[in-house]
C-alpha positions as CSV (number, residue, x, y, z in Angstrom):
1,X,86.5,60.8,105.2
2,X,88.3,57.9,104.0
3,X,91.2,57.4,101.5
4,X,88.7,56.8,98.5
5,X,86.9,59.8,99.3
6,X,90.7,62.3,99.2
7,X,91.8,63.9,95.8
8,X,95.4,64.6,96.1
9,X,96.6,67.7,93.8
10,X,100.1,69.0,93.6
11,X,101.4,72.8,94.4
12,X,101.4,73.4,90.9
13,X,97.7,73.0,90.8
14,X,97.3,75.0,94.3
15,X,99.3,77.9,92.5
16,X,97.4,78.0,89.6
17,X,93.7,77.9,91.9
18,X,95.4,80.8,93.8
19,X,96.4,82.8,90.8
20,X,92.9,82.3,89.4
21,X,91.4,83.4,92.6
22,X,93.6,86.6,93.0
23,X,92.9,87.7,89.2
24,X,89.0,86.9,89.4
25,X,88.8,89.0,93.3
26,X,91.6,91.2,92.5
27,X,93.1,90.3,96.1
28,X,93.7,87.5,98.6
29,X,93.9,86.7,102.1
30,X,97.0,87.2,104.0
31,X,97.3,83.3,104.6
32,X,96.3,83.1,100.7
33,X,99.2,84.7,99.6
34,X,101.3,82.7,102.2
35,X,100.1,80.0,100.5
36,X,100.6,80.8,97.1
37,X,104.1,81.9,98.0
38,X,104.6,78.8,99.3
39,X,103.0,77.0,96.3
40,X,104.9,78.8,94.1
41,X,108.3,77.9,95.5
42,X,107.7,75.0,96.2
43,X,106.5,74.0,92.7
44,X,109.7,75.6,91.3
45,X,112.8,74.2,90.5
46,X,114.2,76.5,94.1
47,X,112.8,73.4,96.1
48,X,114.4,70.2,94.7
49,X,115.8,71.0,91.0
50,X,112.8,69.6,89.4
51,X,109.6,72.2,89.0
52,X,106.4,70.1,89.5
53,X,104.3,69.6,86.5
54,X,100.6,68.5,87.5
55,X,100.2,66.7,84.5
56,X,103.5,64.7,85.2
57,X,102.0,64.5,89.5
58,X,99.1,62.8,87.9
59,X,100.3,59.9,85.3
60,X,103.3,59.3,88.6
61,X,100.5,59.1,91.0
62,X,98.5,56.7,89.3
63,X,101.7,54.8,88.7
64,X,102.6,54.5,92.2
65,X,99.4,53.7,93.2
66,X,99.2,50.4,90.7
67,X,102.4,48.9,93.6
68,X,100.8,46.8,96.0
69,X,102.0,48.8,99.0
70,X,101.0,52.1,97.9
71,X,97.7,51.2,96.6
72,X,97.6,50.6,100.4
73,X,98.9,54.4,101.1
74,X,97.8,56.6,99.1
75,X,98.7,59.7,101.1
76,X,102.4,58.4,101.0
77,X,102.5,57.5,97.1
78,X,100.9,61.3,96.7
79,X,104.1,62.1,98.2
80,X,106.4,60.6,96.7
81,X,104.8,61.6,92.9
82,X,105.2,65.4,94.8
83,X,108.1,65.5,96.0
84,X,109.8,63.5,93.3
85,X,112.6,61.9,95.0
86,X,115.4,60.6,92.5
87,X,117.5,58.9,95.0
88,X,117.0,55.8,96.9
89,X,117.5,57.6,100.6
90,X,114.9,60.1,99.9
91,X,112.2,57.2,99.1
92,X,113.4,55.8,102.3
93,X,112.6,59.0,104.2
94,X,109.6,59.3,102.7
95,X,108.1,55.2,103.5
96,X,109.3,56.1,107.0
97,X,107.1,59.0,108.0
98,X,104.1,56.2,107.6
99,X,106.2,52.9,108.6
100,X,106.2,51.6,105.2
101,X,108.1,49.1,104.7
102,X,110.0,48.3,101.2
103,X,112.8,46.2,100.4
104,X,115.8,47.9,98.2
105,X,114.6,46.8,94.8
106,X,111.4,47.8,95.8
107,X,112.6,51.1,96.3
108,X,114.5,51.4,93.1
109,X,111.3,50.6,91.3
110,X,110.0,53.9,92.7
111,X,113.2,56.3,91.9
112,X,113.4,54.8,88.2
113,X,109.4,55.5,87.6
114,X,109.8,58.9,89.2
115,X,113.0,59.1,87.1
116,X,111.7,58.0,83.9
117,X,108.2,60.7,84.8
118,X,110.2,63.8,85.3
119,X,113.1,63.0,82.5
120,X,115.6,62.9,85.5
121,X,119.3,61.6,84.1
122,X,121.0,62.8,86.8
């Protein structure tokens, strides 16, 4: 499967599926409600401040994915429009799990769109 061929959702949307699922079968799986326990948090404000909003995951996704360098990796700007980092070092972490490599403005860019996404005036 290649990179055109992925969809990339947020936990919000994975919570919703599973909530869906568990009202239309009355039950899930055992790792189905590990996963939606998961989901849940981690689509909450408990994981970073910031719940995650899949409308908001979407318009910062297709933001991202307009910069040169994450047009090239989408799996990374999925990331980053996830887990909505708001400061600089957290971007930084993020571009180094693929060796990405971005100078400081660069990186600003990012943390003022995700910023100006989520409403963030930390």
């Amino acid at each position: 499967m290649s990179d055109e061929d992925r969809t990339y959702i947020d936990y919000a949307t994975v919570r919703d599926a599973l909530l869906d699922a568990q009202e239309r079968r009355g039950e899930l799986s055992y790792e189905q409600n590990m996963a939606l326990n998961h989901a849940t948090w981690a689509a909450s404000t408990h994981r970073n401040g910031i719940e995650t909003d899949s409308k908001v995951f979407n318009q910062l996704l297709s933001g991202l994915l307009e910069l040169d360098k994450l047009a090239a990796a989408p799996d990374i700007a999925a990331k980053i429009a996830e887990i909505i980092p708001v400061h600089p070092q957290d971007v930084k972490a993020i571009l180094a799990s693929k060796r990405v490599v971005m100078d400081d403005s660069e990186v600003e860019h990012i943390v003022t769109m995700v910023r100006q996404h989520v409403g963030y005036e930390g």
